[in-house]
VOBA-1610 file (N, C-alpha, C; in pm, whole numbers, padded with zeros to 5 digits, always signed):
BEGIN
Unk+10760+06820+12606Unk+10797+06958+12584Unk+10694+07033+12502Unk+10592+06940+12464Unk+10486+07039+12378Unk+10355+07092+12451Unk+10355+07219+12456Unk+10219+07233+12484Unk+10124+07244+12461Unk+10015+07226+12505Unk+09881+07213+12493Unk+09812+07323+12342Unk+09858+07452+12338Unk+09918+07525+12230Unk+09920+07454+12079Unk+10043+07352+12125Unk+10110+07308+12011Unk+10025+07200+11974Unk+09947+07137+12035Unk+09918+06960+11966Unk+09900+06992+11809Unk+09801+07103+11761Unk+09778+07093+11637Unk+09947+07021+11530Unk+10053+07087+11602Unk+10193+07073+11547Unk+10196+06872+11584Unk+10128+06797+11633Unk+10165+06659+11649Unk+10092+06620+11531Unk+09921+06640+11530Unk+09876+06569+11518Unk+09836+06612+11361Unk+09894+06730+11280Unk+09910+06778+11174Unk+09833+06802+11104Unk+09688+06836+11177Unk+09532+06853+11123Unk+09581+07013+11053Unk+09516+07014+10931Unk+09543+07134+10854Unk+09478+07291+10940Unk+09351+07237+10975Unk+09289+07366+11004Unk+09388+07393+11164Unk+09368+07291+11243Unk+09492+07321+11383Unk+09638+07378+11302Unk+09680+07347+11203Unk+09777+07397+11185Unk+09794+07565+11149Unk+09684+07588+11077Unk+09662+07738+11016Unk+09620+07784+11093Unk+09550+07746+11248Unk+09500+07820+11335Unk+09628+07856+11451Unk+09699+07751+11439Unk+09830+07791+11534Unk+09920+07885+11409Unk+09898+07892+11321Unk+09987+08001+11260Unk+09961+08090+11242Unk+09829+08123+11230Unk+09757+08268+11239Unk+09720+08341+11370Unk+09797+08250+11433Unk+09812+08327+11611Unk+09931+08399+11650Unk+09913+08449+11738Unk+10085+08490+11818Unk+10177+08396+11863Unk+10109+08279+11827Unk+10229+08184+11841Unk+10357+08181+11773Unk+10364+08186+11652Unk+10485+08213+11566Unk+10484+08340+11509Unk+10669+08366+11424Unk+10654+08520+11383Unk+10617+08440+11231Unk+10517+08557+11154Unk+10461+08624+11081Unk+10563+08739+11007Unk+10588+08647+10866Unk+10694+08781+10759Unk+10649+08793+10658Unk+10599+08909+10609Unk+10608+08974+10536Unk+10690+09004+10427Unk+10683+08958+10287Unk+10841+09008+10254Unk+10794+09184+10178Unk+10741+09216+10196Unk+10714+09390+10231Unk+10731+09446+10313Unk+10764+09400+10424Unk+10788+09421+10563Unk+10941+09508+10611Unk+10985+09561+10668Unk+11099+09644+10686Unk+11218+09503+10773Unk+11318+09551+10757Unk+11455+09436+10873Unk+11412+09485+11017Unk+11360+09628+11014Unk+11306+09615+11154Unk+11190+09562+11282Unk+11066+09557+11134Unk+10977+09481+11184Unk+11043+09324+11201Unk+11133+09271+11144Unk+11127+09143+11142Unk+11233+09088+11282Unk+11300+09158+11277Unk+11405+09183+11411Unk+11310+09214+11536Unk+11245+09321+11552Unk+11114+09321+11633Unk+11025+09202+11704Unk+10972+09123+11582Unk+10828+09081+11573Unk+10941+08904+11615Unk+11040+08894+11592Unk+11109+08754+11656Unk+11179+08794+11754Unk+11198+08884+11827Unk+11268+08891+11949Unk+11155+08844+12051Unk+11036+08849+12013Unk+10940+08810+12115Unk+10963+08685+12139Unk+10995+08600+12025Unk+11004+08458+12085Unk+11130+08348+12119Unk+11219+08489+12179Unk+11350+08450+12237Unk+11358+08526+12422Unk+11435+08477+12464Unk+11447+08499+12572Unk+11463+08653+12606Unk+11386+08728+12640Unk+11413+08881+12693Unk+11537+08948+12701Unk+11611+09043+12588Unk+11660+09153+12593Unk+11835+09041+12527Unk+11813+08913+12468Unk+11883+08824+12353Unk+11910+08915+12299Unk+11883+08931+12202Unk+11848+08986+12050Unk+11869+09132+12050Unk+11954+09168+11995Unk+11958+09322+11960Unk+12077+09357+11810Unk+11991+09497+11742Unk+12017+09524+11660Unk+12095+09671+11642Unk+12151+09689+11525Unk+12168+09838+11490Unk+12194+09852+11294Unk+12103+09931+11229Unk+12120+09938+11099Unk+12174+10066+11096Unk+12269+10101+10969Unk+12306+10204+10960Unk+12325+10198+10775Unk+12292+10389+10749Unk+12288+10337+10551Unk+12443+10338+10565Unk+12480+10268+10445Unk+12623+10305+10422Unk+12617+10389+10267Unk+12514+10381+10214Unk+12493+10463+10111Unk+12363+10479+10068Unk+12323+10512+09958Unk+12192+10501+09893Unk+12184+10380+09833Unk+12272+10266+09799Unk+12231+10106+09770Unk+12216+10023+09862Unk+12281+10056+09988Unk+12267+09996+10096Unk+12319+09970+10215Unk+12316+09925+10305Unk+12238+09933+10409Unk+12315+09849+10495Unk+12441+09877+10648Unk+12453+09738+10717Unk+12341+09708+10839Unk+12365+09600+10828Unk+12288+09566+10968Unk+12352+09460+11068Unk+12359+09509+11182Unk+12477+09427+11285Unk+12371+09383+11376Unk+12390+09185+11398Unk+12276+09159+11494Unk+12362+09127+11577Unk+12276+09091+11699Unk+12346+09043+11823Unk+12253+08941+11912Unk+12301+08812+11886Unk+12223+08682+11980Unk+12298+08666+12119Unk+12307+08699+12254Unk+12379+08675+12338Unk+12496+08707+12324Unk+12622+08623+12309Unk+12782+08654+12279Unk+12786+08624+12135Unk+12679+08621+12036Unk+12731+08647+11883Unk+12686+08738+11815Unk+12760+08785+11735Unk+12740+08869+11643Unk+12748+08864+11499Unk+12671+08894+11418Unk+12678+08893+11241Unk+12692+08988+11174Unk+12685+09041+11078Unk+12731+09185+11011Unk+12658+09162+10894Unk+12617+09266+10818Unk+12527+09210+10694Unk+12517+09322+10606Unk+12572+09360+10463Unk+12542+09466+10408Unk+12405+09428+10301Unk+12293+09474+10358Unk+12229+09461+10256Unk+12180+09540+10163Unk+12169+09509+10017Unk+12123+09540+09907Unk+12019+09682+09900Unk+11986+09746+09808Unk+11857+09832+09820Unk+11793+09765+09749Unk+11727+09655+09766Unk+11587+09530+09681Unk+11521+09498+09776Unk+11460+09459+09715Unk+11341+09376+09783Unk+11375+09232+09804Unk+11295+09161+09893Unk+11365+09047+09989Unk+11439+09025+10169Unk+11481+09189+10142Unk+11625+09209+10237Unk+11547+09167+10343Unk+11394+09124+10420Unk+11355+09043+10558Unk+11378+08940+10531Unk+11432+08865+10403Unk+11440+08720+10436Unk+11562+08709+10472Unk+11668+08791+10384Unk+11790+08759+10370Unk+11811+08810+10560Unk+11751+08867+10583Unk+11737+08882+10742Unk+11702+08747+10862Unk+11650+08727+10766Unk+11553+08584+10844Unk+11679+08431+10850Unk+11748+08484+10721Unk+11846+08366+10673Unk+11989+08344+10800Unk+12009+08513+10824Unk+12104+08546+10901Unk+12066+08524+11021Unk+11993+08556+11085Unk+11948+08561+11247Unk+11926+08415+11256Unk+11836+08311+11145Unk+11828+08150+11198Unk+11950+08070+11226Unk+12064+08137+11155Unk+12190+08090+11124Unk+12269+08153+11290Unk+12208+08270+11324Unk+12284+08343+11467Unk+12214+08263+11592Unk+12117+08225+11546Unk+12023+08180+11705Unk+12110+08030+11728Unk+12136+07939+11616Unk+12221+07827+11655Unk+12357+07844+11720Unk+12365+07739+11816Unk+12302+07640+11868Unk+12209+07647+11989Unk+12185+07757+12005Unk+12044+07730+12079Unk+11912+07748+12103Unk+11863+07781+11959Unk+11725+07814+11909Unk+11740+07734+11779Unk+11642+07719+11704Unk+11610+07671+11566Unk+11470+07738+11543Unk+11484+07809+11464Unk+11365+07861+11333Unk+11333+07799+11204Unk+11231+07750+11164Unk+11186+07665+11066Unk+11047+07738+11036Unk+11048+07724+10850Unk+10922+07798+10806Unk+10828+07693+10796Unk+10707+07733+10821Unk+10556+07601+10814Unk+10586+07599+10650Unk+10544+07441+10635Unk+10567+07459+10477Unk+10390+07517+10411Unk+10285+07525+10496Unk+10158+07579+10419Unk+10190+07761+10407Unk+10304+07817+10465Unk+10295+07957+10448Unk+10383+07960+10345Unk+10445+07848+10256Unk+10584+07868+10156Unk+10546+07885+10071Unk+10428+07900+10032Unk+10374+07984+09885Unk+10317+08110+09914Unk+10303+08147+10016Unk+10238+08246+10031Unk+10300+08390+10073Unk+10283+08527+10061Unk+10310+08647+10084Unk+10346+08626+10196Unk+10285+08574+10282Unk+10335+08605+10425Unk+10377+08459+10463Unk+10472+08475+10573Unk+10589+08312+10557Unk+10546+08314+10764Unk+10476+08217+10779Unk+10513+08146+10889Unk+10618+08084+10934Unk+10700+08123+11066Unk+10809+08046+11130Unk+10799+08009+11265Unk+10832+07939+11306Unk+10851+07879+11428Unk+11018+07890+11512Unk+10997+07956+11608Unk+11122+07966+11682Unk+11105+07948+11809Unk+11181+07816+11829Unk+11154+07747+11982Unk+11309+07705+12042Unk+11345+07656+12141Unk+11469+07612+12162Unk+11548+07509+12061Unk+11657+07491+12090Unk+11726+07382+12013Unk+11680+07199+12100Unk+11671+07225+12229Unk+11579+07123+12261Unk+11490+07101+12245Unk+11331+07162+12200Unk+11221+07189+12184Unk+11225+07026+11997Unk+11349+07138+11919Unk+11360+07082+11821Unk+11409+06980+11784Unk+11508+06908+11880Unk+11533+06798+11937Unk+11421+06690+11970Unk+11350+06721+12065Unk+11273+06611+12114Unk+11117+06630+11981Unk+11122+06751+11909Unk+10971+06729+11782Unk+11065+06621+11665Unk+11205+06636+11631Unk+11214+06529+11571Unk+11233+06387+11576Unk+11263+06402+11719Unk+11298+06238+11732Unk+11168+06163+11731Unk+11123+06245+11810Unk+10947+06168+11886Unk+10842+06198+11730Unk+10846+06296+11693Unk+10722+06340+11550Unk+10824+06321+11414Unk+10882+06253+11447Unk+10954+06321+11273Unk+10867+06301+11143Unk+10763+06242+11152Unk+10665+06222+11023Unk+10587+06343+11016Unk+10583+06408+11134Unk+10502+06588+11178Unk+10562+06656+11112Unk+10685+06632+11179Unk+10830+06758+11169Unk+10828+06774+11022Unk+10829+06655+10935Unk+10909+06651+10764Unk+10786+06712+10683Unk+10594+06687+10737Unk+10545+06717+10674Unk+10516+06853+10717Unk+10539+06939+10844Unk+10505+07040+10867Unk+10606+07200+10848Unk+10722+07142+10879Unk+10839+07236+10803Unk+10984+07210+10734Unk+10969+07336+10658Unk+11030+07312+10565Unk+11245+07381+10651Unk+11297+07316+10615Unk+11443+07348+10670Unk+11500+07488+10543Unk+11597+07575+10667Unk+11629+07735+10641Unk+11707+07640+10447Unk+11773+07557+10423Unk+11816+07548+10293Unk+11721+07539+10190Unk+11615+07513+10186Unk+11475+07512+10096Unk+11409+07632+10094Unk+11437+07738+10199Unk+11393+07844+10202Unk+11477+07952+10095Unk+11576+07933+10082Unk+11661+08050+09979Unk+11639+07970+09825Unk+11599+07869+09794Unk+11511+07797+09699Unk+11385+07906+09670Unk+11315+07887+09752Unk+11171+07929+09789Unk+11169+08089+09742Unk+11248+08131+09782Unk+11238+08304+09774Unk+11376+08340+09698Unk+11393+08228+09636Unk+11501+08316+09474Unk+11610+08353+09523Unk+11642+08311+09669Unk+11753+08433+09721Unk+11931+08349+09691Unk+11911+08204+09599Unk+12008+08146+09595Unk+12032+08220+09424Unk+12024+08313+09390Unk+12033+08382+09271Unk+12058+08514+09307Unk+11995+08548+09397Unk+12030+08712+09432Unk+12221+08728+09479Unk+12235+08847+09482Unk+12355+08888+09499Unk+12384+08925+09621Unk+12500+08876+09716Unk+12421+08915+09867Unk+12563+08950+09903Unk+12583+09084+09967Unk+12740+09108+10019Unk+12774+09126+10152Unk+12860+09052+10239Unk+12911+09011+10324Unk+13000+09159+10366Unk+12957+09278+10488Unk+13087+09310+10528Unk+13163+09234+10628
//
């Protein structure tokens, strides 16, 4: 299931790895970045016309945002802070299951801009069974990520 694309992802050479992440291969976040770029910039790497959104203010603190993966839907009031693409990122990885999985490269987890990978739920299936020494050193799982970006401290409200 891997392609030719991907080997750098087997064989876990650093520079193949930063070169497949600094491509259009995966989405690229920003956490300066708007909920729309980030909703945008990952619909590319789901199946055509999946994914759809609608934000609306509900005030001057903030903000809902209603996604839509196929037949699911999430609801999300978010905050007026900074963060709100991850807490975006947190919601949609959580909507694409069970049949996508998104995982951040762990070389973009210190950095401003966060590499992810979003491939099928089979895709992610057959990289752990067959690579799992790849898989553990190359990404990091969505619960280490709200670690990563403070967001298990932030205040986050559910409509």
């Amino acid at each position: 299931m891997v392609t030719s694309e991907e080997q750098p992802l087997l064989t876990g050479d650093p520079e193949g790895v930063e070169g497949f992440v600094d491509c259009d291969r995966c989405l690229l976040v920003d956490g300066r970045g708007s909920e729309e770029e980030v909703l945008d910039d990952a619909s590319q790497f789901l199946p055509d016309g999946r994914l759809s959104y609608e934000i609306s203010d509900a005030d001057a603190d903030s903000a809902t945002l209603r996604i839509r993966f196929q037949d699911r839907e999430d609801e999300i009031s978010l905050p007026a802070q900074p963060r709100n693409t991850f807490r975006v990122l947190l919601r949609l990885a959580t909507l694409l299951e069970p049949d996508h999985g998104m995982r951040l490269f762990r070389c973009t987890g210190d950095s401003d801009t966060n590499g992810f990978l979003i491939r099928p739920a089979a895709w992610w299936s057959t990289d752990r069974s067959a690579y799992s020494k790849q898989d553990a050193e190359l990404f990091h799982d969505f619960g280490e990520v709200n670690r990563l970006w403070g967001l298990d401290k932030a205040p986050q409200s559910d409509a």
